[in-house]
C-alpha positions as a printed NumPy array, in Angstrom:
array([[127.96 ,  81.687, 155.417],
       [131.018,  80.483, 155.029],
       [131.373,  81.405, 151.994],
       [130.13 ,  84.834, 152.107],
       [133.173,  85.398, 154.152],
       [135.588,  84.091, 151.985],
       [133.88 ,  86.379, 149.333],
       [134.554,  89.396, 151.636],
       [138.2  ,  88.627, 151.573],
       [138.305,  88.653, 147.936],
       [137.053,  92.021, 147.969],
       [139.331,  93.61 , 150.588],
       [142.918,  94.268, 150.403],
       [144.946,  91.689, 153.15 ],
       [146.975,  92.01 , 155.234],
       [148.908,  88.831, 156.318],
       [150.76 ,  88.199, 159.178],
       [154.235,  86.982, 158.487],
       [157.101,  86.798, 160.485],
       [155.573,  87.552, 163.889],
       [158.336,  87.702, 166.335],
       [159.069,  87.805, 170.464],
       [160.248,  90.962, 171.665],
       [161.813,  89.216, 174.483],
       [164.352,  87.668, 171.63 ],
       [163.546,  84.389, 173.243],
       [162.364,  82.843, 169.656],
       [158.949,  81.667, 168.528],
       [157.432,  79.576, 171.137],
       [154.334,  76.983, 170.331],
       [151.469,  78.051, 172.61 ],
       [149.444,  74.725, 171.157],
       [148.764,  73.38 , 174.183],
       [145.761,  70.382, 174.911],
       [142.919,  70.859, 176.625],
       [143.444,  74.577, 176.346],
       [140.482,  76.733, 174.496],
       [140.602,  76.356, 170.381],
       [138.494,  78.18 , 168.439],
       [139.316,  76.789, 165.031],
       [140.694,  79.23 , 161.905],
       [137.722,  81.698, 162.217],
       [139.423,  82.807, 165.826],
       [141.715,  84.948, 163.83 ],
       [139.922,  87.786, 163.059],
       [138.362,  88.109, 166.463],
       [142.47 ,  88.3  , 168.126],
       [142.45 ,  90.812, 165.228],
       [139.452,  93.21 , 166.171],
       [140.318,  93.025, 169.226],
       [143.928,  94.374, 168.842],
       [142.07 ,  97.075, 166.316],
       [139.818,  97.922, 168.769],
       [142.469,  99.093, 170.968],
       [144.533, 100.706, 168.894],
       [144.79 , 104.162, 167.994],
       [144.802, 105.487, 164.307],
       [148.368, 107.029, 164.662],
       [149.336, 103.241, 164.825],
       [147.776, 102.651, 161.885],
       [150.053, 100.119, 159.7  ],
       [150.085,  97.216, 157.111],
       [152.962,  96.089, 158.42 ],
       [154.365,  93.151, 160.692],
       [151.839,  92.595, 163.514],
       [153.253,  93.701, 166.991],
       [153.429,  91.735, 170.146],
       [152.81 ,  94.126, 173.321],
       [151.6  ,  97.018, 171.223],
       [148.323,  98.223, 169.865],
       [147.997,  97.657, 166.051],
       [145.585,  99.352, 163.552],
       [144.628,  97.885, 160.541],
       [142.566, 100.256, 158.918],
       [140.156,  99.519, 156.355],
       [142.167,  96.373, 155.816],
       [140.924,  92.68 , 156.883],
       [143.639,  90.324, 158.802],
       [143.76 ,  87.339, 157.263],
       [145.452,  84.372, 159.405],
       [144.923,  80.529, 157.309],
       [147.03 ,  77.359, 158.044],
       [146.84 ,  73.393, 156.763],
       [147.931,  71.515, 159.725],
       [146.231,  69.4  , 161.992],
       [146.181,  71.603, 164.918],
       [144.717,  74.946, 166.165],
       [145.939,  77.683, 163.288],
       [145.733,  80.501, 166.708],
       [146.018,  79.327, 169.879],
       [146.059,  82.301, 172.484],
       [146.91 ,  81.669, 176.352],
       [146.528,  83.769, 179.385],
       [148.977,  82.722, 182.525],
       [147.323,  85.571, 184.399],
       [143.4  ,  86.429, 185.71 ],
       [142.227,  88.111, 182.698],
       [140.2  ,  87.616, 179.525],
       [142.187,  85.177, 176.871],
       [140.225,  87.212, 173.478],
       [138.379,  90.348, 174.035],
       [136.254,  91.551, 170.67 ],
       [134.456,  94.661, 170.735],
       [132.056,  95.583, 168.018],
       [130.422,  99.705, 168.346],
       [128.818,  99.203, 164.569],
       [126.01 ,  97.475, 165.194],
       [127.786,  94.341, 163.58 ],
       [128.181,  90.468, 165.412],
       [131.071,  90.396, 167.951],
       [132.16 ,  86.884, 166.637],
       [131.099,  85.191, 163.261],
       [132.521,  81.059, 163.618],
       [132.039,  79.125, 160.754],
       [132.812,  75.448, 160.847],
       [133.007,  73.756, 157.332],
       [134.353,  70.784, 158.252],
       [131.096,  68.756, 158.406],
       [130.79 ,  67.301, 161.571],
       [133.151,  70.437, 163.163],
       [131.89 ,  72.622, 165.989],
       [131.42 ,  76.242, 165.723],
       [133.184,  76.86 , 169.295],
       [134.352,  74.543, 171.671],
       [134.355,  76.03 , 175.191],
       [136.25 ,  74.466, 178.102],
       [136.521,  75.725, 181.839],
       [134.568,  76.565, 184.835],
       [131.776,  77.83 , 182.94 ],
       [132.065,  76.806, 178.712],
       [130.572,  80.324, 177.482],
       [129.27 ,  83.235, 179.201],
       [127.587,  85.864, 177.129],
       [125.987,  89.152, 178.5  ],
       [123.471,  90.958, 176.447],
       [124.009,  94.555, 176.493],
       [120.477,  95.736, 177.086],
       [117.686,  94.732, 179.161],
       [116.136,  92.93 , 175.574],
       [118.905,  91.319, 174.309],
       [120.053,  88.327, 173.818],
       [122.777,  86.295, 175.103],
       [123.086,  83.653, 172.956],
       [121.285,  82.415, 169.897],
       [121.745,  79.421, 168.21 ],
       [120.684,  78.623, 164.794],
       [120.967,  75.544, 163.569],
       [120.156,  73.736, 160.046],
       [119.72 ,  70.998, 163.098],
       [119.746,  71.724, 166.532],
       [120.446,  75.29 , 167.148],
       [121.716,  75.235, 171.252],
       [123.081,  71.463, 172.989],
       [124.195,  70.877, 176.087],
       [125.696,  67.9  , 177.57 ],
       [126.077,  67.918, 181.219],
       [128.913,  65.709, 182.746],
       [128.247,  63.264, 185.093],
       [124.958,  64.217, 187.024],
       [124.861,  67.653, 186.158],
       [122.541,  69.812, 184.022],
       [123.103,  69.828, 180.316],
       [121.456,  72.94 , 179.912],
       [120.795,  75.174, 182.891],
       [118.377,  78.916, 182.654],
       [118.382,  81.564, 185.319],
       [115.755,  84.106, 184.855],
       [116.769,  87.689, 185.705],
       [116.476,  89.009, 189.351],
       [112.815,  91.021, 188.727],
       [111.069,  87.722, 187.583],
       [112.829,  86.451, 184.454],
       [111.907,  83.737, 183.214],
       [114.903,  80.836, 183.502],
       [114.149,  79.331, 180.111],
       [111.942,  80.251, 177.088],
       [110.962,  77.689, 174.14 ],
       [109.389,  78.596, 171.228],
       [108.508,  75.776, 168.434],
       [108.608,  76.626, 164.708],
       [105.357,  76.302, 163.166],
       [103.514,  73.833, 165.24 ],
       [106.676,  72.447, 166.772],
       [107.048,  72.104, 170.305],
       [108.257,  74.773, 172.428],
       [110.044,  72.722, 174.749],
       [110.561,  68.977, 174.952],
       [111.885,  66.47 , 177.711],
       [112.772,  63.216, 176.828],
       [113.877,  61.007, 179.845],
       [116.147,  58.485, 180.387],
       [115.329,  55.233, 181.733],
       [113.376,  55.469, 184.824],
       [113.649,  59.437, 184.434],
       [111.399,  62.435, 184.369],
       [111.29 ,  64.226, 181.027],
       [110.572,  67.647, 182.73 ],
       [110.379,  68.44 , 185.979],
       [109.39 ,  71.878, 187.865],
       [110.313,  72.665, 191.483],
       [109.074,  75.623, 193.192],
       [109.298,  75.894, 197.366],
       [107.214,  78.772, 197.168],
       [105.139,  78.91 , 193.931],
       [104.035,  77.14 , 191.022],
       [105.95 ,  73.942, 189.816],
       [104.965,  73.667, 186.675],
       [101.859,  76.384, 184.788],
       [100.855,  76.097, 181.707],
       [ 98.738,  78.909, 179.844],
       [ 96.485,  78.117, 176.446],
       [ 96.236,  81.817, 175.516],
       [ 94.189,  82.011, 172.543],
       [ 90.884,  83.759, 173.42 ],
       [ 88.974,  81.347, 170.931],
       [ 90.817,  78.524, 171.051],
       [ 89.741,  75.014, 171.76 ],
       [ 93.024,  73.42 , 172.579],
       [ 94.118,  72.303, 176.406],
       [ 96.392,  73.925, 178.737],
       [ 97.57 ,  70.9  , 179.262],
       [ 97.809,  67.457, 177.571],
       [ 99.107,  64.497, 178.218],
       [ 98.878,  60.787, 176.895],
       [100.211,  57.285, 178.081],
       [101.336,  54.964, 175.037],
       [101.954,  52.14 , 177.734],
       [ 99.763,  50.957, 180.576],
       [100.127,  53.846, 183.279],
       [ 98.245,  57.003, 184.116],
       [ 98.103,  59.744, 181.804],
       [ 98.391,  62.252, 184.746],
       [ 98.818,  61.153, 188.659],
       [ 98.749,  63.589, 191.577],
       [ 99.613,  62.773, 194.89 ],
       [100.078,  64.23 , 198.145],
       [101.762,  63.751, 201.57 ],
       [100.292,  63.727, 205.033],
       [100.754,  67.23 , 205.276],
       [ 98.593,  68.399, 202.67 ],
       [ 95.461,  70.372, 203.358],
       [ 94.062,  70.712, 200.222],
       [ 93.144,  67.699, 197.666],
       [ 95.541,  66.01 , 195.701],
       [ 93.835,  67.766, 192.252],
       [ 92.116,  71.002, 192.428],
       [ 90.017,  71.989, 189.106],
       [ 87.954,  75.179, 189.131],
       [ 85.708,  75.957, 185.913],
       [ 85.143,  79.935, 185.044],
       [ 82.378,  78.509, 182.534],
       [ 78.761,  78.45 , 184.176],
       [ 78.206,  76.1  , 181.155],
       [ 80.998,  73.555, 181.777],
       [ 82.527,  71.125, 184.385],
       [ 85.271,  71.705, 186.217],
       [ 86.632,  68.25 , 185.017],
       [ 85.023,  65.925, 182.717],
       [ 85.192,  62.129, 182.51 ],
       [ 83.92 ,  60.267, 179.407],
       [ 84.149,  56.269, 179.581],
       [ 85.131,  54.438, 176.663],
       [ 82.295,  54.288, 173.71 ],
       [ 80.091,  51.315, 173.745],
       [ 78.049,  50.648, 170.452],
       [ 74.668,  49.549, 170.566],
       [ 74.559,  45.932, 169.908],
       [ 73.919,  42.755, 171.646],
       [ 73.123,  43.582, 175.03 ],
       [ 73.706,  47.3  , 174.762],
       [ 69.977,  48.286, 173.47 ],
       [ 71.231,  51.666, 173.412],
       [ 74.861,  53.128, 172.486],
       [ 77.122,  54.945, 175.839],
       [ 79.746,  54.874, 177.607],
       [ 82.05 ,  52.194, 179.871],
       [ 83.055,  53.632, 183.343],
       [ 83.735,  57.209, 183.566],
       [ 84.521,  57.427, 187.084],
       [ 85.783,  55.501, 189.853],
       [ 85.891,  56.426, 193.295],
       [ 87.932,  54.62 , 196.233],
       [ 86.708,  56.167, 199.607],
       [ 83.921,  58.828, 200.847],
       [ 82.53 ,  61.129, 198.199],
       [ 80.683,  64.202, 199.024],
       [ 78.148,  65.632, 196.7  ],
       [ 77.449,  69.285, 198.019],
       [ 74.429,  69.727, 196.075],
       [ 73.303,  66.924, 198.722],
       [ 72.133,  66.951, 202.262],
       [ 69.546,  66.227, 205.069],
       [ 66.666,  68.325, 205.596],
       [ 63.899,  67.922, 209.011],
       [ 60.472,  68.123, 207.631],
       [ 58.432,  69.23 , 211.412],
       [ 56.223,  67.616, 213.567],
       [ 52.74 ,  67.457, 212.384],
       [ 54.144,  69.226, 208.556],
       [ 53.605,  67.186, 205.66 ],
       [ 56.91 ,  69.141, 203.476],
       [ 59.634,  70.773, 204.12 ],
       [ 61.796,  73.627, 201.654],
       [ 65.351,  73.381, 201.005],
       [ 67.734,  75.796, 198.914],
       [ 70.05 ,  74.04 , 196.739],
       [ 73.729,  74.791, 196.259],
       [ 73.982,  76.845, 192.994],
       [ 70.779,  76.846, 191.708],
       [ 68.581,  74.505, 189.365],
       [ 67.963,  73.807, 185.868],
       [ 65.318,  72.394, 183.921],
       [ 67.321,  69.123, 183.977],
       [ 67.481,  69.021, 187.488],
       [ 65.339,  66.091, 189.185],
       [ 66.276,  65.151, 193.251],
       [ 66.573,  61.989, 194.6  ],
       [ 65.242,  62.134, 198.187],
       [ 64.267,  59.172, 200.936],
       [ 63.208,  58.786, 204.639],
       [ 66.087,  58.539, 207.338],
       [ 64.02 ,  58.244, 209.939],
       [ 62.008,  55.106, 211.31 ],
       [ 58.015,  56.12 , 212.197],
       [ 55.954,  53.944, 213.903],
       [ 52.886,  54.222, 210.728],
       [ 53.322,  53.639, 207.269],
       [ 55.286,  57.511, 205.831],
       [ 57.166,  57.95 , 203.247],
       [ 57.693,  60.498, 200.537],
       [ 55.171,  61.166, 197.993],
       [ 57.211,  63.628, 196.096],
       [ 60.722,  65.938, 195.799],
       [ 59.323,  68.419, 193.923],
       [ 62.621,  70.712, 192.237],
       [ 61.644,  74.478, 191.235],
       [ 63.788,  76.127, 188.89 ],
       [ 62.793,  79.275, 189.05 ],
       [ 63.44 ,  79.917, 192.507],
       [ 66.327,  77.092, 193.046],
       [ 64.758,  75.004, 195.61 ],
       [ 63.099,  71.457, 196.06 ],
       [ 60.136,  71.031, 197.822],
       [ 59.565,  67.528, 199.681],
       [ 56.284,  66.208, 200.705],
       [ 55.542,  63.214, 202.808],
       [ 52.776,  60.917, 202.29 ],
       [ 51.165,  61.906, 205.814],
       [ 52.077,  64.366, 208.476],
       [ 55.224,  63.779, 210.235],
       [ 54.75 ,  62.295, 213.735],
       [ 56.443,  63.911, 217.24 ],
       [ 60.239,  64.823, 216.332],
       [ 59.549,  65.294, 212.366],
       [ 60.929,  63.067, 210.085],
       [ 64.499,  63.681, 208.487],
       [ 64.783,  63.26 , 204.818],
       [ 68.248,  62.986, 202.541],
       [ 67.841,  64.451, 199.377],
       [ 70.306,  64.276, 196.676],
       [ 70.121,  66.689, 193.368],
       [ 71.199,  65.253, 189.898],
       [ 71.636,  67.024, 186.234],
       [ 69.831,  64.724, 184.072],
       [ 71.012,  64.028, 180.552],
       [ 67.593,  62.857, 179.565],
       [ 66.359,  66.293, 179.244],
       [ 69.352,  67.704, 177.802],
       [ 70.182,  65.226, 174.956],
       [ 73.742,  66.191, 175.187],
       [ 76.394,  65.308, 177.929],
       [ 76.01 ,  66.769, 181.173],
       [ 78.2  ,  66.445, 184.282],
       [ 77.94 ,  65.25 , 187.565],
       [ 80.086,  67.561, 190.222],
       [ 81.542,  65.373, 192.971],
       [ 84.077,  65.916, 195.967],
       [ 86.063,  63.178, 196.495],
       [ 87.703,  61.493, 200.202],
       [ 85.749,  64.345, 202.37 ],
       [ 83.219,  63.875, 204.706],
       [ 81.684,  67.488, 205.06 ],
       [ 80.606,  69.801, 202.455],
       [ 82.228,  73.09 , 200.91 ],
       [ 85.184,  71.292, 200.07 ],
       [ 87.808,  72.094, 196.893],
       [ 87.9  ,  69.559, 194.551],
       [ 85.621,  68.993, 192.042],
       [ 85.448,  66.001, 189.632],
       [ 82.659,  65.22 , 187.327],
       [ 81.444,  62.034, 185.161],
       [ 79.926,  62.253, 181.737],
       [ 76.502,  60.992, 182.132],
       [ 75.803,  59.21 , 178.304],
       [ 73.238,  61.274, 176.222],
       [ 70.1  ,  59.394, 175.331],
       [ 68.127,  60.696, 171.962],
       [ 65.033,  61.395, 173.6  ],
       [ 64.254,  64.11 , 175.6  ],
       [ 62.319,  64.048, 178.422],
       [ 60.821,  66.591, 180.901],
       [ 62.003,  66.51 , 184.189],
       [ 61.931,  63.71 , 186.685],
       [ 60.038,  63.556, 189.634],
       [ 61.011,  60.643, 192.135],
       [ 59.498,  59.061, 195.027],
       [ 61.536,  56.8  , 197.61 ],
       [ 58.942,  55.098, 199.945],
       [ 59.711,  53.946, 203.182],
       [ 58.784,  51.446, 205.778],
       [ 56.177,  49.928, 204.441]])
């Protein structure tokens, strides 16, 4: 770029600025002051737009430039170079306004900074706030940064922000990433002890995440431990009234949440190859697709509905919570896809009171030959409860029908 400028001055007649004087008759006075705002040798033509801008085409003149006075270059270019170790413009403002005002009404960039010096910066801003830029329409953009490296860095002093996004007052977004390729969008890398991104929100979301592509495979969300913590923790204060981690599927063929163990090889004592622990639960868990049913006095069944249905893998656990004084127990839990309920006989007819019987309803992988998932709701003790975990159940080769099986008690 740099040198496409220099090419434009080639091109254009200059006009240089020599003898610049003080009205005042005062003399020359060095305005080089540290700490003050330096904007290297590129500064030069934006003092001179900005003095174009203003000026009126009467005033037009290749002449001396003029302090306190608008001057009009023309069709000319204003060409300001130095070789000393300082700023070659430095431009201070004793009062409340704006130190360099540049105006563009072409179309064309308001300030073009080239640093060739290597390591150089572009701009170096220093006040209250470094840089403010406004965009001038509601899809504009106030800054861009291109970079052959890192196009936009902030440092923040001391414990503030290095870089800091406010979205726009009807739901802007604060800050937007986009990644190159398949480059990340936006990346946090913590300190020691630090968070590498963190979202607050007293009122909403802390952090979302969207995976957008209709047919696409790829996670909302990923995330992977290299040392020996969690991937992903959750935790909640005494206050909360819903779980810690709250997972709803929109798929009637997939899990909320899946959990697959680490692969074990058949070998040894494994006769068949699986999985290592998938799950493991510290506390109550509730399985709604569970619960107690009363088969009646002198009734040898009882029908119960189960909680979203069945499937031809479904087979039902089921056994007696009830003591009888002669030798019951059930002789079947009988699960009917078709109409999504399990039918649960006893072995004799149920004496004075009935008999109460727990039955508990399971997705088999035996008759699926694939994975299939187990829902669970963790630390609650009553049913219809948010929450939902499952644990990968280890395919077996085989299939089977489905399972019928007895519990017998008190015998």
């Amino acid at each position: 770029m740099f040198g496409l400028l220099r090419g434009r001055r080639a091109t254009r007649a200059i006009t240089s600025i020599e003898g610049i004087s003080d009205e005042g008759g005062e003399g020359r006075r060095s305005v080089d002051r540290r700490g003050m705002l330096r904007l290297g040798g590129m500064a030069a033509a934006g003092a001179a737009i900005a003095s174009a801008v203003n000026a009126s085409p009467a005033d037009a003149t290749t002449g001396n430039m003029q302090f306190g006075a608008s001057n009009d270059a023309g069709a000319s270019v204003t060409d300001l170079t130095s070789n000393q170790g300082g700023s070659t413009l430095s431009i201070e403002n004793n009062g409340i306004g704006t130190g360099v005002s540049i105006l563009t009404f072409g179309g064309g960039d308001g300030l073009d900074v080239v640093s060739n010096g290597g390591t150089g910066l572009g701009i170096l801003a220093e006040g209250a706030s470094g840089i403010q830029a406004n965009a001038g329409s509601t899809t504009g953009v106030g800054v861009i940064g291109l970079g052959g490296g890192i196009g936009v860095q902030g440092s923040g002093g001391g414990s503030a922000a290095g870089v800091t996004g406010v979205g726009g007052p009807s739901g802007g977004i604060g800050v937007i990433g986009t990644g190159g390729g398949s480059g990340t969008g936006v990346e946090g890398i913590a300190g020691a002890g630090g968070t590498g991104v963190l979202g607050q929100s007293a009122t909403g979301v802390g952090v979302a995440t969207r995976a957008t592509a209709p047919t696409g495979t790829f996670p909302a969300l990923s995330a992977v431990s290299s040392g020996k913590g969690s991937a992903i923790s959750a935790t909640t204060t005494v206050n909360a009234t819903i779980p810690a981690v709250v997972s709803t599927s929109g798929s009637a063929a997939e899990p909320a949440v899946r959990a697959t163990g680490r692969a074990v090889p058949a070998g040894g004592a494994v006769a068949a190859a699986g999985n290592a622990a998938a799950l493991t639960v510290q506390g109550v868990a509730v399985f709604t697709r569970s619960n107690v049913a009363t088969v009646p006095a002198a009734a040898t069944s009882v029908v119960v509905n189960v909680p979203g249905g069945l499937a031809a893998a479904s087979h039902v656990l089921a056994t007696m919570q009830t003591t009888t004084p002669t030798n019951i127990g059930v002789k079947s839990a009988t699960p009917n896809p078709a109409t999504g309920k399990v039918t649960i006989t006893l072995t004799a007819a149920a004496p004075a009171g009935g008999v109460m019987v727990a039955w508990f309803v399971l997705l088999s992988p035996l008759c699926l030959g694939s994975h299939a998932s187990l829902s669970l709701r963790l630390g609650l003790e009553g049913p219809s409860r948010d929450g939902d975990v499952s644990a990968n159940l280890s395919p077996v080769q085989a299939p089977r029908k489905s399972v019928r099986t007895t519990h017998v008690a008190n015998r």
